[in-house]
Structure formats: C-alpha cells, structure tokens
C-alpha positions in Angstrom: 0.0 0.0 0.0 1.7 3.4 -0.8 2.2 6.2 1.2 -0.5 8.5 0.6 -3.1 5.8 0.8 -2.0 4.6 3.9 -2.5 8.0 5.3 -5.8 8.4 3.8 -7.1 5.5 5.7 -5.4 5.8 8.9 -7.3 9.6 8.2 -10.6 8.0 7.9 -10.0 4.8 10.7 -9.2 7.9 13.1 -12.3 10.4 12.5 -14.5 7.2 11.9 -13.5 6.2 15.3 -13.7 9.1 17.2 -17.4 9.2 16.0 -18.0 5.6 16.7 -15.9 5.0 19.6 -17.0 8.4 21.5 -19.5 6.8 23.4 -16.3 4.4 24.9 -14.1 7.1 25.9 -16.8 9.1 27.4 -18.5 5.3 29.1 -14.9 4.6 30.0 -14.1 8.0 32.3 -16.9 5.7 34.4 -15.4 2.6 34.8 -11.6 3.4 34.8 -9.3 1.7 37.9 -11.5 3.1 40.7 -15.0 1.8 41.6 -18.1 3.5 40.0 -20.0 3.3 43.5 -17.3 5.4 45.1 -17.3 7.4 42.4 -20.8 8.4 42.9 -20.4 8.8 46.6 -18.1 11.3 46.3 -20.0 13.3 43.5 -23.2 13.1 45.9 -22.0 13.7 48.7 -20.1 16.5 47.3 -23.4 17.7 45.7 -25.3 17.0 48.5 -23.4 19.8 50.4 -23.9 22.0 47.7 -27.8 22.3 48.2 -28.1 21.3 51.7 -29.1 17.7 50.9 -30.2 15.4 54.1 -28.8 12.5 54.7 -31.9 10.4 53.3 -32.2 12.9 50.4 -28.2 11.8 49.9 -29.5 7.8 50.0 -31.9 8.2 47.7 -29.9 10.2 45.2 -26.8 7.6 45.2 -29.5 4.5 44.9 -30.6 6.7 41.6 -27.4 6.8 40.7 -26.3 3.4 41.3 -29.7 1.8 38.6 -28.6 4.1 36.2 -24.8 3.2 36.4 -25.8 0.0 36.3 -27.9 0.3 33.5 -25.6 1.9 31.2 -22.8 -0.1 31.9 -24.0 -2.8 28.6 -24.3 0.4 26.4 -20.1 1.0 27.5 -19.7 -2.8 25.9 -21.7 -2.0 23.2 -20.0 1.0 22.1 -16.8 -0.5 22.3 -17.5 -3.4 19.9 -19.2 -1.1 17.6 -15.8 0.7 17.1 -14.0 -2.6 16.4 -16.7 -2.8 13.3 -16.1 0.0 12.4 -12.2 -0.6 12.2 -13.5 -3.5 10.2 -15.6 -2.2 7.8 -13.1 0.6 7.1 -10.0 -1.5 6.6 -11.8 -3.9 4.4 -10.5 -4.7 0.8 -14.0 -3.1 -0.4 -16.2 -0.3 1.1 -19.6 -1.9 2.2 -21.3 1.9 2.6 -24.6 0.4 3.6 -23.0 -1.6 6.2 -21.4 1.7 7.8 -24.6 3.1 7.6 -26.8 0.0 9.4 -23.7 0.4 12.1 -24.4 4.2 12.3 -27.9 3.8 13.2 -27.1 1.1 15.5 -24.5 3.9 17.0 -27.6 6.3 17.2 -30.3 3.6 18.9 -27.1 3.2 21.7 -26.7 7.1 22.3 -30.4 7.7 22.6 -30.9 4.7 24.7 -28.5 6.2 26.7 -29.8 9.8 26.9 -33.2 8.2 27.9 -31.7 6.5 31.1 -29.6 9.8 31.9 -32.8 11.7 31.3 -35.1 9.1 33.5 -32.1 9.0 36.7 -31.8 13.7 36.1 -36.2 13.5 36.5 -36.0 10.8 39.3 -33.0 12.9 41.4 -35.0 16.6 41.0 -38.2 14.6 42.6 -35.8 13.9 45.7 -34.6 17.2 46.2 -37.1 20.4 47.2 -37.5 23.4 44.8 -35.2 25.6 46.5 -32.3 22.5 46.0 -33.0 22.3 42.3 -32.7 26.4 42.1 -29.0 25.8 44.5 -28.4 23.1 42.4 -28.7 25.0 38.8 -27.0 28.0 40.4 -23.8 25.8 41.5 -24.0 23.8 37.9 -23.8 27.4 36.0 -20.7 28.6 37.7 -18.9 25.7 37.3 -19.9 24.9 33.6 -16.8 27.9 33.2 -14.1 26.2 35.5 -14.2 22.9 32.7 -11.8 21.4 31.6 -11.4 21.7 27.9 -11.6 18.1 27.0 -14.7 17.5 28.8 
C-alpha cells in the first residue's frame, strides 16, 4: 500500500473512530481503575453539600445513581464493539457503505438509549430534592460549567 493511501485511511480509521468510539471514551471515564459506587459517593456527597441535601435525600440520590450506572454499563460494551466494526468495515479490501450506515444507526439507537436513562435517573433525582435545592443546584451547575476542563 503506498504512502498517501496509507494516510488516507489511517485519516478516515481515526475520524470514523472518534465518531463511533466516543460513546467508549466518554463510558470509559466511568469505569476506569477506581469503583463506579465510590465514584458516585463522592460526586453526591459532594453535591449533597452544595444544596443542603439530608442524609436520606443523599441515600436516595446515590441508589438513583447506582440503577442508572448499572444500566448503562452494557451500552459502555456496546460502544466499544461497535468501534472494532467500524475498524472492520473501514479496513476492508471493499467499502460496504450500507453496512457503515446499518452500524451508524445502531451507534444512534445506543446514544439515545443512553440519553433516555440519563434523562429518567436527572427527573427521578429533582423529585428527591425540594424546589429551592433544584434552584442551588442549577445556580452551583452554572458557575462551574466555566471552570471545565477543555476536554470535557
């Protein structure tokens, strides 16, 4: 294979798989070396003293936390083996465009499942906390949305 098309498709493997394989890395900051369930401890606890959470209000809010983790933890799999297909299908001897496509729409069904559970677990932690938490807690979420990192 000569230079300039080895390029062009280590070009295309690359942006393909930072499309495919985002869900991964993003799935992936989740389930690194430490434990998710500490990992959520920590964030509600530290939330919890944001908006003057009580204790139970903290239980409830990591058990939330906890189904959805849970939940999504197949979707992390998923997206992972739909970047090795993609891998595959790009580095085939013949581009099969409607099978990039089919795994594309898969890629889609996985983020929105996803969004749904993220959406259900956001709905099912505002019902624990009181009006003025929720206000406290979108207060404390808009001055740190400026203090984020730039890679996420």
């Amino acid at each position: 294979m000569n230079r300039f098309r080895r390029i062009t498709l280590a070009g295309l493997a690359g942006g393909l798989g930072a499309l495919f394989g985002g869900g991964a890395y993003a799935h992936g900051r989740w389930g690194g070396t430490y434990d998710v369930n500490e990992r959520i401890e920590k964030m509600v606890k530290h939330l919890g003293v944001e908006v003057d959470a009580t204790p139970e209000q903290q239980q409830k809010l990591s058990a939330i936390a906890r189904s959805a983790a849970k939940d999504l933890e197949p979707l992390r799999g998923q997206a992972m083996e739909t970047r090795k297909q993609a891998m595959e299908l790009l580095s085939a001897p013949n581009i099969d465009r409607a099978a990039i496509e089919k795994l594309r729409l898969s890629k889609l069904q996985h983020a929105d499942a996803a969004s749904r559970r993220v959406t259900q677990a956001f709905a099912d932690a505002a019902e624990v906390l009181t009006p003025e938490q929720r206000k406290k807690l979108a207060e404390h979420a808009g001055r740190m949305r400026g203090h984020r990192r730039p890679w996420g």
